[in-house]
Backbone as JSON Lines, residues from 0, in Angstrom:
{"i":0,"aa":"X","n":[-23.45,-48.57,30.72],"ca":[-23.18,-47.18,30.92],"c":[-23.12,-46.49,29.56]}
{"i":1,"aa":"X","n":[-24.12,-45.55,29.54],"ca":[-24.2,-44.64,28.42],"c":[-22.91,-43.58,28.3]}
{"i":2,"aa":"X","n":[-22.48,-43.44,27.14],"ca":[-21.68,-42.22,27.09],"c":[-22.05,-40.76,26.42]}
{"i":3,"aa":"X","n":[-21.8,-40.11,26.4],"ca":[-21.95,-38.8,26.09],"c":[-22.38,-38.94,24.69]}
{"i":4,"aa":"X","n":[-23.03,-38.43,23.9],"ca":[-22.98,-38.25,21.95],"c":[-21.59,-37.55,21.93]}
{"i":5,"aa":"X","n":[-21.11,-37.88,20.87],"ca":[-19.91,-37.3,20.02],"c":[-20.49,-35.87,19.3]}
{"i":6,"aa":"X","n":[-20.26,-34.66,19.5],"ca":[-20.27,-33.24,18.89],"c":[-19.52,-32.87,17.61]}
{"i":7,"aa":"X","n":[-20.18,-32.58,16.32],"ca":[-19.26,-32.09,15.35],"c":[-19.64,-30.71,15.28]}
{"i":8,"aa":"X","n":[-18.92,-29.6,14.96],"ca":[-19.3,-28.39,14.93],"c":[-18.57,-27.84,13.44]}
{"i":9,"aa":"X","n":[-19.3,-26.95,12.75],"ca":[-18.97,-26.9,11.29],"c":[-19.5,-25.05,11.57]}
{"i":10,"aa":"X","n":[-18.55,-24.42,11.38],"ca":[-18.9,-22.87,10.63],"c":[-18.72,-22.64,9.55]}
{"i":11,"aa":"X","n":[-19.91,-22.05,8.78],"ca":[-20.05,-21.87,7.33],"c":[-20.45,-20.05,7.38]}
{"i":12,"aa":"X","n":[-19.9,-19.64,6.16],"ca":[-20.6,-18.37,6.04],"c":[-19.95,-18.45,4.13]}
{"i":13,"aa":"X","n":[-21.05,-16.97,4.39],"ca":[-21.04,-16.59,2.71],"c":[-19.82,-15.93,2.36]}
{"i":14,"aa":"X","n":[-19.81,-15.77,1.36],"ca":[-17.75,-14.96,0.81],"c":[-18.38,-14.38,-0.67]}
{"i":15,"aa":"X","n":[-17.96,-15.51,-1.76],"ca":[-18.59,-14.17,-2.73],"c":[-19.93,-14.71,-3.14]}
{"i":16,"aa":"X","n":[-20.31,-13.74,-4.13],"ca":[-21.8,-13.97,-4.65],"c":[-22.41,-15.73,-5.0]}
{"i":17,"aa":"X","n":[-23.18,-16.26,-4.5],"ca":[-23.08,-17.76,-4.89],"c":[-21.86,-18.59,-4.54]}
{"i":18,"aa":"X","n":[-21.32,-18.38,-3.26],"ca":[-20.13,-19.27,-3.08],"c":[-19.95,-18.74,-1.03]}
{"i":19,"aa":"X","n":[-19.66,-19.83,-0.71],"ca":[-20.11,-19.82,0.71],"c":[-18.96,-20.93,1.1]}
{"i":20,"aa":"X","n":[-18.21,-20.66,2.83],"ca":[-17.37,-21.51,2.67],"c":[-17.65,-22.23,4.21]}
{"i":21,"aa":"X","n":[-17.62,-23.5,4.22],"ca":[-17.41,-24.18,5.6],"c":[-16.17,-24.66,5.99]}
{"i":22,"aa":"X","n":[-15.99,-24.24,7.33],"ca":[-15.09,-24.76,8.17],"c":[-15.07,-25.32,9.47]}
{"i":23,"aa":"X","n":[-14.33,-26.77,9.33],"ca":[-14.33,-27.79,10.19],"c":[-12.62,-28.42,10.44]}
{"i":24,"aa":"X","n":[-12.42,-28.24,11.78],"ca":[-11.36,-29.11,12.01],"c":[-10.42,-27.63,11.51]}
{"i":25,"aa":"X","n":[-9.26,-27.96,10.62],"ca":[-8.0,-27.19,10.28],"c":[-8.63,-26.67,8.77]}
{"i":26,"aa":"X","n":[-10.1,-27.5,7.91],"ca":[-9.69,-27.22,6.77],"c":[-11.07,-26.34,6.2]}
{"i":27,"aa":"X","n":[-10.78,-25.69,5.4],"ca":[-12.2,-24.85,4.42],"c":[-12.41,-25.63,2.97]}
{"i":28,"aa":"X","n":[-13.58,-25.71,3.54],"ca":[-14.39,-26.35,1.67],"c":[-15.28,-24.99,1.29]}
{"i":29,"aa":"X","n":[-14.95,-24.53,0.49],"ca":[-15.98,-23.82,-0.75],"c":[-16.78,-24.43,-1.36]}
{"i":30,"aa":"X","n":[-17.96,-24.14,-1.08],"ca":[-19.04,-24.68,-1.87],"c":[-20.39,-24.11,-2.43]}
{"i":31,"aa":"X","n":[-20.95,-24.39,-3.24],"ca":[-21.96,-23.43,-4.11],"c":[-23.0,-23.07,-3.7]}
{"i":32,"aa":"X","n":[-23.22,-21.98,-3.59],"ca":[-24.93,-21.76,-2.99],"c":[-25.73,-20.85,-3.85]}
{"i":33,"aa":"X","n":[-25.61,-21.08,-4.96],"ca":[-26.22,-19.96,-6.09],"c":[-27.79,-20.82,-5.82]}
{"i":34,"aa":"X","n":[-28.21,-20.04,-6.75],"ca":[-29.74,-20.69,-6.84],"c":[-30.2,-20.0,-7.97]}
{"i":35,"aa":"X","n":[-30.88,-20.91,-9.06],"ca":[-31.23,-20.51,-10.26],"c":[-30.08,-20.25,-11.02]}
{"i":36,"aa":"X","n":[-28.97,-20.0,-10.92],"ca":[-27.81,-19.5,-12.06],"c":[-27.18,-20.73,-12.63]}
{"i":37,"aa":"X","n":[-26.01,-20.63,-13.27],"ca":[-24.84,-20.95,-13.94],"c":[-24.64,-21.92,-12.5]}
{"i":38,"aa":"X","n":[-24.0,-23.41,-12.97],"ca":[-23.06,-24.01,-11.91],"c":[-21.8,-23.36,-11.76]}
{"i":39,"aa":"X","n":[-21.36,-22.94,-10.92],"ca":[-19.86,-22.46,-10.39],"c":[-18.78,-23.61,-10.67]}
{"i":40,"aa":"X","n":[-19.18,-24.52,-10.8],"ca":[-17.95,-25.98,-10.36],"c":[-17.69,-26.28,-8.99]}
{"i":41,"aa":"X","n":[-18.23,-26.0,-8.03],"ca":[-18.03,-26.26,-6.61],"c":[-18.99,-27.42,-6.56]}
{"i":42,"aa":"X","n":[-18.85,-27.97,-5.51],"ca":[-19.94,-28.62,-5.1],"c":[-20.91,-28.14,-4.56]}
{"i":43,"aa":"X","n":[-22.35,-28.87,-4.53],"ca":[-23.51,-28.1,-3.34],"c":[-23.47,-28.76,-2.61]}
{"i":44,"aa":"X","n":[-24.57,-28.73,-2.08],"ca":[-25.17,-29.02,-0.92],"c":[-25.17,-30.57,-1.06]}
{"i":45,"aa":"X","n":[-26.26,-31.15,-2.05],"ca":[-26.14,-32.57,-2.33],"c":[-24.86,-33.18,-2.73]}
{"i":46,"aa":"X","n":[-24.09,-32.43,-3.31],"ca":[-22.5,-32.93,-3.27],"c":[-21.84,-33.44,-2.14]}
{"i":47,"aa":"X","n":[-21.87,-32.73,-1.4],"ca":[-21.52,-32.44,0.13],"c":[-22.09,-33.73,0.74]}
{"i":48,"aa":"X","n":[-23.23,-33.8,1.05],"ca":[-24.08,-35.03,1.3],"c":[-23.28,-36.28,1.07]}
{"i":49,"aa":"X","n":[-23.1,-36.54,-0.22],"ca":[-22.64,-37.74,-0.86],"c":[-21.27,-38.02,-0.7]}
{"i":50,"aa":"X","n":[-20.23,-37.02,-0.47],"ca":[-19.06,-36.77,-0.23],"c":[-18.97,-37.23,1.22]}
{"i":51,"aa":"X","n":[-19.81,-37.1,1.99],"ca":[-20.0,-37.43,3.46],"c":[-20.71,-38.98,3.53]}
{"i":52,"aa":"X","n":[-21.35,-38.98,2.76],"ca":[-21.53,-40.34,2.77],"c":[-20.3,-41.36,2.03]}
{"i":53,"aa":"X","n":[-19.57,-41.25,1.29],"ca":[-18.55,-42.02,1.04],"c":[-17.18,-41.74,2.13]}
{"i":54,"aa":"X","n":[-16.83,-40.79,2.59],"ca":[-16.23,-40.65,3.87],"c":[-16.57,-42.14,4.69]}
{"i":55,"aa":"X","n":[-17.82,-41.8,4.87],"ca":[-18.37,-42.39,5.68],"c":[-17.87,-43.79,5.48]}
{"i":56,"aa":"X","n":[-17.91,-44.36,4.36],"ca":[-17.7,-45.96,3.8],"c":[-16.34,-45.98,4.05]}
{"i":57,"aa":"X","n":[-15.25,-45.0,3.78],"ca":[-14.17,-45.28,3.67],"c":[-13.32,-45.43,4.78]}
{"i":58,"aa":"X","n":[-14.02,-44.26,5.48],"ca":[-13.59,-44.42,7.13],"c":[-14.07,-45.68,7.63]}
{"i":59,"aa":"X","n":[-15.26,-46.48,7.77],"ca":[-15.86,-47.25,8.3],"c":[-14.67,-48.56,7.77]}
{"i":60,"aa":"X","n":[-14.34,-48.29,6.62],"ca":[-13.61,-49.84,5.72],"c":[-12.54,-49.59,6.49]}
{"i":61,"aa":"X","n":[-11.96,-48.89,7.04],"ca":[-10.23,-48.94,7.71],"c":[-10.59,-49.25,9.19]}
{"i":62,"aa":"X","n":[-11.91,-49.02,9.83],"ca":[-12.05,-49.6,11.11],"c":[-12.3,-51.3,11.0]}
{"i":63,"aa":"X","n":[-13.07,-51.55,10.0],"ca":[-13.52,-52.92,9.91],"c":[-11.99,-53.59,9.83]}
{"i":64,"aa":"X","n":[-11.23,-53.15,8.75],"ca":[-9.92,-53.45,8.41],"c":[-9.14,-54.24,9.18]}
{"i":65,"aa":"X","n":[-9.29,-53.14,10.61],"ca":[-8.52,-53.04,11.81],"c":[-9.39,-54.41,12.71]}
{"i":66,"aa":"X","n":[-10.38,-53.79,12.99],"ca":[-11.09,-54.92,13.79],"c":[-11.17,-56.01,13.39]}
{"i":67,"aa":"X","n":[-11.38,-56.35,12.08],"ca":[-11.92,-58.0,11.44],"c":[-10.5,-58.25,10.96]}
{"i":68,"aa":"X","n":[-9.23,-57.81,11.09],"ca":[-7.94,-58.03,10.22],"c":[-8.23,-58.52,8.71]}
{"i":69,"aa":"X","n":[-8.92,-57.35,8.38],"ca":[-8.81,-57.26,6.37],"c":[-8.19,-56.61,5.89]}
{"i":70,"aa":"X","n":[-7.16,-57.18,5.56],"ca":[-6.31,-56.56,4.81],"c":[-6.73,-56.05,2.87]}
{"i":71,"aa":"X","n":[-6.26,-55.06,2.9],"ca":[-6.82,-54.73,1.46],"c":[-5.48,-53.43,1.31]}
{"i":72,"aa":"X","n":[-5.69,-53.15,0.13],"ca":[-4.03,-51.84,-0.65],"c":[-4.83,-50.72,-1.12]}
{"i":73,"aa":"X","n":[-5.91,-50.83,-1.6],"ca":[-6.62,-49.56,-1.53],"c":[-8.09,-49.71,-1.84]}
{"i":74,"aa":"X","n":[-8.96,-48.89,-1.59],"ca":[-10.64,-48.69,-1.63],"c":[-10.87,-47.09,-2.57]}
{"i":75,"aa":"X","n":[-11.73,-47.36,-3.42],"ca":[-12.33,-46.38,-4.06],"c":[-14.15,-46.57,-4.03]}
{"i":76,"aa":"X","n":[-14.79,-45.17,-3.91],"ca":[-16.56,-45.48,-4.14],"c":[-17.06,-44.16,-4.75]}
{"i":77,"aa":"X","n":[-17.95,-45.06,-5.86],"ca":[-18.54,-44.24,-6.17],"c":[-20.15,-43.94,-5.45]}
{"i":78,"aa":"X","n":[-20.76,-43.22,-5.34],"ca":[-21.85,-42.58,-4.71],"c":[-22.37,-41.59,-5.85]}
{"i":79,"aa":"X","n":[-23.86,-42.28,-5.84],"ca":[-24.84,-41.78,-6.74],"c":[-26.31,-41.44,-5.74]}
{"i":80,"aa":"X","n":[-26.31,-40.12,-5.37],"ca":[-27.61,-39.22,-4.58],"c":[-28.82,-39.01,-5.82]}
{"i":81,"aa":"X","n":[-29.97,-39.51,-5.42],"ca":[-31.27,-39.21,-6.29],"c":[-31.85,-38.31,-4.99]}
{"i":82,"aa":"X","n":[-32.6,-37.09,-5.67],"ca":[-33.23,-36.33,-4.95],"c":[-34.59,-36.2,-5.73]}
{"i":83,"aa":"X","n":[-36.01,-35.67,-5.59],"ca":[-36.76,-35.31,-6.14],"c":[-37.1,-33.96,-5.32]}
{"i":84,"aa":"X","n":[-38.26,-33.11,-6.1],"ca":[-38.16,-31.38,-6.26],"c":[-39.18,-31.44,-5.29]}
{"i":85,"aa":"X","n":[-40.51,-32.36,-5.22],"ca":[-42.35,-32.32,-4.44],"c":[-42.23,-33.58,-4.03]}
{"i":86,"aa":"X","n":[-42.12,-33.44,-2.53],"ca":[-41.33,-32.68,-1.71],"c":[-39.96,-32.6,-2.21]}
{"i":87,"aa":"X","n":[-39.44,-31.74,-1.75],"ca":[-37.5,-31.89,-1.4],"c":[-37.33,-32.55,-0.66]}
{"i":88,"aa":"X","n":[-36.35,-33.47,-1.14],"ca":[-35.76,-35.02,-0.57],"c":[-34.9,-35.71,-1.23]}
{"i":89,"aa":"X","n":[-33.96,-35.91,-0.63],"ca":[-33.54,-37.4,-1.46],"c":[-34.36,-38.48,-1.56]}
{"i":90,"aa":"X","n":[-34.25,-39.66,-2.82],"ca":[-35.06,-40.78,-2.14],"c":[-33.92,-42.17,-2.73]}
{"i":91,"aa":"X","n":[-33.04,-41.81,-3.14],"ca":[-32.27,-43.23,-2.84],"c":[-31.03,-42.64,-3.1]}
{"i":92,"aa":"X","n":[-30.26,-43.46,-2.08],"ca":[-28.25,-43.28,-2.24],"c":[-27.96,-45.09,-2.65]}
{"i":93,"aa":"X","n":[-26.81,-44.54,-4.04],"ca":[-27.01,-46.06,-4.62],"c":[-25.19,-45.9,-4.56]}
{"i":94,"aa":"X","n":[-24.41,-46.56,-4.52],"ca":[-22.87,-46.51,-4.31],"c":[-21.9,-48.31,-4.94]}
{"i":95,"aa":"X","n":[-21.13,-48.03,-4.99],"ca":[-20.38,-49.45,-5.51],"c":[-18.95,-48.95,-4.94]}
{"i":96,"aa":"X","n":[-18.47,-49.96,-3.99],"ca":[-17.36,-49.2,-3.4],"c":[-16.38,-50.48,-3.96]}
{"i":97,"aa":"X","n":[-14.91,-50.4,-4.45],"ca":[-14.09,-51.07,-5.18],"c":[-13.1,-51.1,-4.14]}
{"i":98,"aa":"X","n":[-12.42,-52.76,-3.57],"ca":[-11.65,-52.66,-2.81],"c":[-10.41,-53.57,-3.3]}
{"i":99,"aa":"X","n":[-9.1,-52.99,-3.24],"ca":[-8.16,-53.86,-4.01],"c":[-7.8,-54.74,-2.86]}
{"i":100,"aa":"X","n":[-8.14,-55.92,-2.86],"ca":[-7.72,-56.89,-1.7],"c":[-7.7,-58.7,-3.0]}
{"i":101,"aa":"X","n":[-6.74,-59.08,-1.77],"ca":[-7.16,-60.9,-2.08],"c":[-8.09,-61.69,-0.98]}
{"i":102,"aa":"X","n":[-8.78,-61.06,-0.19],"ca":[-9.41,-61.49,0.72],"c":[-10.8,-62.42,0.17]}
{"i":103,"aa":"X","n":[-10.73,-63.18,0.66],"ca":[-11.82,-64.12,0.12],"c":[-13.56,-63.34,0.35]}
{"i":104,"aa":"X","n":[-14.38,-63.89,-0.98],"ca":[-15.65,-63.3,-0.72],"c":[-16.51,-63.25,0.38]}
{"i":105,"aa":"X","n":[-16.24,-64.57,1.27],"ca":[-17.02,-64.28,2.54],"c":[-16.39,-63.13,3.44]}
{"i":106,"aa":"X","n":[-15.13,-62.74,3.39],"ca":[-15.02,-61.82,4.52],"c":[-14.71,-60.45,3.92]}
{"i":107,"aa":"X","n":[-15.17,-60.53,2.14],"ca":[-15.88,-58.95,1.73],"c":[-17.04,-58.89,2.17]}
{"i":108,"aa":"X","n":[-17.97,-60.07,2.08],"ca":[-19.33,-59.71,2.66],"c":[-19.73,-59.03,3.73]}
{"i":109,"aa":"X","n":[-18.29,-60.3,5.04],"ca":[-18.64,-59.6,6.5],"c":[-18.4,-57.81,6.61]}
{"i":110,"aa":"X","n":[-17.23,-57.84,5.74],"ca":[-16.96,-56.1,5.64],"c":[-18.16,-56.02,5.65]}
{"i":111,"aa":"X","n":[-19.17,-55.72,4.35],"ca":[-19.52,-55.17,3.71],"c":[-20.89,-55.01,4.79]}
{"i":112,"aa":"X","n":[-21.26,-55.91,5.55],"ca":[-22.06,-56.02,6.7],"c":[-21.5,-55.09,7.61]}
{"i":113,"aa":"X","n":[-20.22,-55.11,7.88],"ca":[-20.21,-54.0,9.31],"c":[-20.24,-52.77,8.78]}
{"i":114,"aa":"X","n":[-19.88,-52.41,7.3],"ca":[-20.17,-51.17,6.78],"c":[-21.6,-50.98,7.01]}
{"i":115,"aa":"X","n":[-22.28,-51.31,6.73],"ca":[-23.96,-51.11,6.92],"c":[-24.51,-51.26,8.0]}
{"i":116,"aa":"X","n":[-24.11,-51.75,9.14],"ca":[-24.64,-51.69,10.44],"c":[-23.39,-50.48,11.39]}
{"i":117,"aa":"X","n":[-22.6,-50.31,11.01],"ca":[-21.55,-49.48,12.25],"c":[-21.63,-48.29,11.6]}
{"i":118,"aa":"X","n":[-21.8,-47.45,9.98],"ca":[-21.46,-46.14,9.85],"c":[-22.53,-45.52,9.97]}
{"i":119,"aa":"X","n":[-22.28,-44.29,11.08],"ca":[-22.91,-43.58,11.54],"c":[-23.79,-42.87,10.41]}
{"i":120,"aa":"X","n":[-23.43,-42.03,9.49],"ca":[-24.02,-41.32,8.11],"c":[-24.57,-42.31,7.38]}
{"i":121,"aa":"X","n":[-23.85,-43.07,7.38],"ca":[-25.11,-44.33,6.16],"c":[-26.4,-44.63,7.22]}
{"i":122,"aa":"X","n":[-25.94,-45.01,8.08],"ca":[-27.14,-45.16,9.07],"c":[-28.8,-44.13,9.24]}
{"i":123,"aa":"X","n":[-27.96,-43.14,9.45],"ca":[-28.67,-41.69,9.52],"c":[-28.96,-41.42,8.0]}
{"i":124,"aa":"X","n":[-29.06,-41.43,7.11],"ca":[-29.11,-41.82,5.58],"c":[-30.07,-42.86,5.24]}
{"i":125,"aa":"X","n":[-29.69,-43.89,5.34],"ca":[-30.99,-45.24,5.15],"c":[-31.76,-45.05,6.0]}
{"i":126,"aa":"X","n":[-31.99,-44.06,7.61],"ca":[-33.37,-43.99,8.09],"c":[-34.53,-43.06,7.41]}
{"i":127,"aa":"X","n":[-33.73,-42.83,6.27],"ca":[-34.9,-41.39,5.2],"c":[-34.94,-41.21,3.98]}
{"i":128,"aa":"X","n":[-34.11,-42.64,3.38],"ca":[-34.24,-42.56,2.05],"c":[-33.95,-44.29,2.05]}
{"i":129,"aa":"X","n":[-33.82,-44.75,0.79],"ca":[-33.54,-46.33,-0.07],"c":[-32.0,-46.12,0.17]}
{"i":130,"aa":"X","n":[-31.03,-46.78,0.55],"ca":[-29.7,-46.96,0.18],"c":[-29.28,-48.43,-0.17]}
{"i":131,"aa":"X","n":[-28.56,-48.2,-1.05],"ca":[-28.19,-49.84,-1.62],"c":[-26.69,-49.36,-2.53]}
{"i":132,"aa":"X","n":[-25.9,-50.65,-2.22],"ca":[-24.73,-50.24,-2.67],"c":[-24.23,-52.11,-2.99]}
{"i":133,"aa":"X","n":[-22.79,-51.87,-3.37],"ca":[-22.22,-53.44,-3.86],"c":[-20.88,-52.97,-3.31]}
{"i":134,"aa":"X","n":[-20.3,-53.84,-2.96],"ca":[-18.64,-53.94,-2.58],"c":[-18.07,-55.26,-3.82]}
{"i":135,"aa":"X","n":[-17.77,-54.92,-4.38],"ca":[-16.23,-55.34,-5.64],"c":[-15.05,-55.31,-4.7]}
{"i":136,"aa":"X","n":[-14.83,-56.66,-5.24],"ca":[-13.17,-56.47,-4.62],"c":[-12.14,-56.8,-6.32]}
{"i":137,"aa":"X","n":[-11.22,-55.95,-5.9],"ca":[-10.43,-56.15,-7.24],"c":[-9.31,-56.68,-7.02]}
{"i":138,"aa":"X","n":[-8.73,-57.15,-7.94],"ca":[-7.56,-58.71,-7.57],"c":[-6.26,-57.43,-7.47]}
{"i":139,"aa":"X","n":[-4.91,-57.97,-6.93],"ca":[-3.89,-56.66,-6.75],"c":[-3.67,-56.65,-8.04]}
{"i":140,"aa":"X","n":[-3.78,-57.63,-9.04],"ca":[-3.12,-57.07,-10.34],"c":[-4.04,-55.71,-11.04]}
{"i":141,"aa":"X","n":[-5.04,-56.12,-10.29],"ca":[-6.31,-55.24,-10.82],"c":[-7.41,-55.0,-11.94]}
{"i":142,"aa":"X","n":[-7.7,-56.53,-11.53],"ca":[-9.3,-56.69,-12.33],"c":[-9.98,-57.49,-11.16]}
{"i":143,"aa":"X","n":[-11.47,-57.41,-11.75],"ca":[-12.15,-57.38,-10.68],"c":[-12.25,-59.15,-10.98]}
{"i":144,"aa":"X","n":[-12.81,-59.42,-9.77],"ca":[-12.64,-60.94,-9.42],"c":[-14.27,-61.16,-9.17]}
């Protein structure tokens, strides 16, 4: 039995010159929509992207967490978006996500497997560009192992 798709709904509009704001859920992100000028310091569009794609990892690491009982004290990732101009596109999302756990390397791997097969945005992401990433786990004292 099929279920319904899950609906996200996001309203965005413009505010001041080069700066445009979306809202989702309770909260507003400001973000940049100049074109040709000065960076504002907001994020864009491809910011946004990548910001959603590490969501994505981080949310996904607290379900695995839960389901596979991995315990870990905290997760950090970095996310690196390559785009080119002819065509407009991304063409690779490259990431290294750092997890402070003592969990042995085979069951960072299995994480690191259900991260790549269960998150929805990485998924939808690697069907249109290269994605490749590494999971580090760092010892609690905190160096990497």
């Amino acid at each position: 039995m099929e279920t319904a798709p899950t609906s996200y709904t996001v309203h965005a509009h413009t505010t001041l010159p080069g700066v445009a704001e979306a809202e989702f859920g309770a909260e507003t992100v400001r973000f940049d929509r100049s074109w040709a000028s000065e960076p504002s310091g907001l994020p864009g569009p491809a910011e946004l992207l990548a910001a959603a794609f590490s969501a994505c990892l981080l949310k996904n690491l607290e379900r695995a967490g839960q389901l596979l009982d991995f315990h870990y004290d905290s997760a950090e990732v970095e996310v690196v978006a390559r785009r080119q101009d002819v065509p407009p596109r991304f063409t690779e999302i490259g990431y290294e996500l750092r997890i402070t756990t003592a969990e042995p390397a085979h069951r960072l791997e299995l994480v690191h497997r259900n991260l790549r097969k269960f998150g929805t945005v990485y998924n939808t992401l690697a069907a249109v560009c290269a994605v490749d990433g590494t999971v580090v786990a760092v010892s609690p004292s905190g160096h990497p192992r």
